[in-house]
C-alpha positions in Angstrom: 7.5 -7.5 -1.8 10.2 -6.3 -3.8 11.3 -2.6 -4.4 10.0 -2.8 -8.2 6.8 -4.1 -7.1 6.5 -1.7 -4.5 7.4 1.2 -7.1 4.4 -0.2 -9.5 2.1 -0.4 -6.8 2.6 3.4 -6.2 3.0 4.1 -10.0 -0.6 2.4 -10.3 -2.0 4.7 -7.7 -0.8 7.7 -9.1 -2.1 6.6 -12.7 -5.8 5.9 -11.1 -5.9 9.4 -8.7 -3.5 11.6 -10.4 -5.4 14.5 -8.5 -3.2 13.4 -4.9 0.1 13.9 -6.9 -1.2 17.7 -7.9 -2.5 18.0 -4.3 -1.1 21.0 -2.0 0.5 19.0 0.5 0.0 22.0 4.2 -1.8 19.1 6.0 -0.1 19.8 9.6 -0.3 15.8 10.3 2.3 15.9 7.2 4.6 18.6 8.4 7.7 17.2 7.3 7.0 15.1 4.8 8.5 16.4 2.0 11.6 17.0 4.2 12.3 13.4 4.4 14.6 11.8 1.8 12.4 8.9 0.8 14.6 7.8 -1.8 17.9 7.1 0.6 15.8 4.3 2.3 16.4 0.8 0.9 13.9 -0.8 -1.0 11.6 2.3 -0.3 9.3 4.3 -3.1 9.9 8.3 -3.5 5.9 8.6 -3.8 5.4 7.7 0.1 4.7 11.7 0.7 1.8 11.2 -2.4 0.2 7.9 -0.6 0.2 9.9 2.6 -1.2 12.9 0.9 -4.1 10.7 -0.5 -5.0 9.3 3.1 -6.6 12.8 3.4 -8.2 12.5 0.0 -11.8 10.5 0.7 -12.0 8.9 -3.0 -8.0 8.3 -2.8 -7.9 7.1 0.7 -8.3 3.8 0.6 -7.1 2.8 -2.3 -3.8 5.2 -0.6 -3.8 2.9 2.3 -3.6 -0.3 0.7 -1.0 0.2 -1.4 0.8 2.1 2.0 0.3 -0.9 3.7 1.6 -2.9 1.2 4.7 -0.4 0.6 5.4 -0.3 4.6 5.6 -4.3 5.0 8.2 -6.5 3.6 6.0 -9.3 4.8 3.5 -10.2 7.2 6.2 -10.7 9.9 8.4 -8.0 9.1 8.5 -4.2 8.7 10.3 -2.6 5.7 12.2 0.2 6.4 10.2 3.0 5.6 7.8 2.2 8.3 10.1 4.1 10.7 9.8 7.0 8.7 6.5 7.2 8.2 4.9 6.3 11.7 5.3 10.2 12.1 3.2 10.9 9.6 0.9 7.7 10.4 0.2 8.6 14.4 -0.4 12.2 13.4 -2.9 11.4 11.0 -4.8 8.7 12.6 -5.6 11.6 14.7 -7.3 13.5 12.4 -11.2 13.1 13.3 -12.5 13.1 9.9 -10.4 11.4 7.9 -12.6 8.3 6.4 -9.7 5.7 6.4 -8.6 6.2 10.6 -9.9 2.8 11.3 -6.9 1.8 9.1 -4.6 3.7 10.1 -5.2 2.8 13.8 -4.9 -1.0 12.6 -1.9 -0.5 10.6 0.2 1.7 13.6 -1.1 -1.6 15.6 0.9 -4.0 13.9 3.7 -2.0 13.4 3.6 -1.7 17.3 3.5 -5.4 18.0 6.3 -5.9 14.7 8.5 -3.8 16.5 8.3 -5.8 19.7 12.3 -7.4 20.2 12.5 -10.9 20.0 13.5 -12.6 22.6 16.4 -14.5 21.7 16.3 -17.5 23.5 12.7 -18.5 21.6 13.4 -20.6 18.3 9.7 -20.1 17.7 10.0 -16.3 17.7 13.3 -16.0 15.9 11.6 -18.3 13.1 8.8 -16.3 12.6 10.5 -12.8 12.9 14.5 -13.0 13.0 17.0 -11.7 15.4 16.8 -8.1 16.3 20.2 -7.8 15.2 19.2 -8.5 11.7 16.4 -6.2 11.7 16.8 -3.0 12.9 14.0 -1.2 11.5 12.0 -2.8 14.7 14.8 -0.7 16.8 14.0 2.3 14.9 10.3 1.6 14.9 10.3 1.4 18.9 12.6 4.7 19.4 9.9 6.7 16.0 6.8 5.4 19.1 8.9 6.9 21.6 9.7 10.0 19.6 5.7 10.9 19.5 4.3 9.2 22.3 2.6 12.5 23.6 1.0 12.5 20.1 0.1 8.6 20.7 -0.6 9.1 23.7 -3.2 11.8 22.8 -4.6 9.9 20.1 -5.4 7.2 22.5 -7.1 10.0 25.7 -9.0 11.8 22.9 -12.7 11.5 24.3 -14.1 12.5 21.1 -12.9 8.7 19.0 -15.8 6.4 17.9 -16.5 4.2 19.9 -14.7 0.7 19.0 -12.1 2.6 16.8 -9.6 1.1 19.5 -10.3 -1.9 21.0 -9.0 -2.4 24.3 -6.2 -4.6 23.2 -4.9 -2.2 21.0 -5.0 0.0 23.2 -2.7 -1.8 25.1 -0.4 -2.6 22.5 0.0 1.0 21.1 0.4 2.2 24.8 3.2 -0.7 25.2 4.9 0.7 22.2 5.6 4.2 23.7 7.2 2.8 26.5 10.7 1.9 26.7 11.0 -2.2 25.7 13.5 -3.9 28.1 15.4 -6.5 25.5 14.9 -10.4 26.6 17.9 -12.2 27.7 
């Protein structure tokens, strides 16, 4: 998905819950937000901080996540990157206990986990499907945002009080994978 089509997608959003835009944004899962220049990222939309505002908002929030989702992948293989950037904001909220879309966001920091696996090198299959590390670095970045919070993860995934199912046991895995350091394949 290209930058323009990302920028519509978030332009459409704002148009159909122009309440998130107008929203006080004190959330402490989005401390920072505002702080980050959204704009200086390639092919990244300024109104990330709104769609992560409108996760909190229950009418907004789905809708919010979609269009996240959307914004945060290039493709189904491949990260954009924004993601780094927002996975703060992402972990921190899929740890907020009432937030109707956390089933989402737990899925969404799952495949940005397993995106941001390196490649081994030596497998053509692999390198097909997702390209050299070297000509995506986001999936660097991506690995060393999970290793940045892992005590925030890592919290999300001890918390006694989560539904159960929220986190299957393979994702569980795979988030828990993504905190610790990756070794790169030969």
């Amino acid at each position: 998905m290209d930058a323009a089509v990302k920028e519509a997608a978030v332009a459409r959003f704002l148009r159909e819950y122009p309440q998130v835009e107008r929203a006080a944004c004190d959330h402490p899962a989005l401390l920072g937000c505002a702080d980050v220049d959204w704009s200086r990222i390639p092919g990244c939309p300024a109104g990330i901080p709104v769609l992560l505002r409108g996760l909190l908002d229950e009418t907004a929030g789905p809708k919010a996540l979609s269009v996240l989702e959307n914004v945060l992948m290039n493709s189904v293989f491949h990260v954009s990157a924004a993601m780094p950037a927002a996975l703060p904001f992402l972990i921190h909220l899929a740890a907020v206990p009432d937030i109707a879309v956390r089933p989402g966001l737990v899925d969404l920091l799952v495949v940005a986990a397993e995106l941001s696996l390196p490649v081994d090198a030596d497998d053509e299959r692999q390198v097909l499907l997702f390209g050299k590390d070297c000509d995506h670095p986001e999936r660097e970045w991506c690995r060393a945002a999970f290793a940045a919070h892992a005590s925030a993860l890592r919290a999300l995934l001890e918390d006694e009080t989560l539904p159960d199912g929220l986190i299957s046991a393979d994702n569980r895995e795979c988030l828990l994978r993504a905190v610790e350091p990756q070794p790169y394949p030969s």
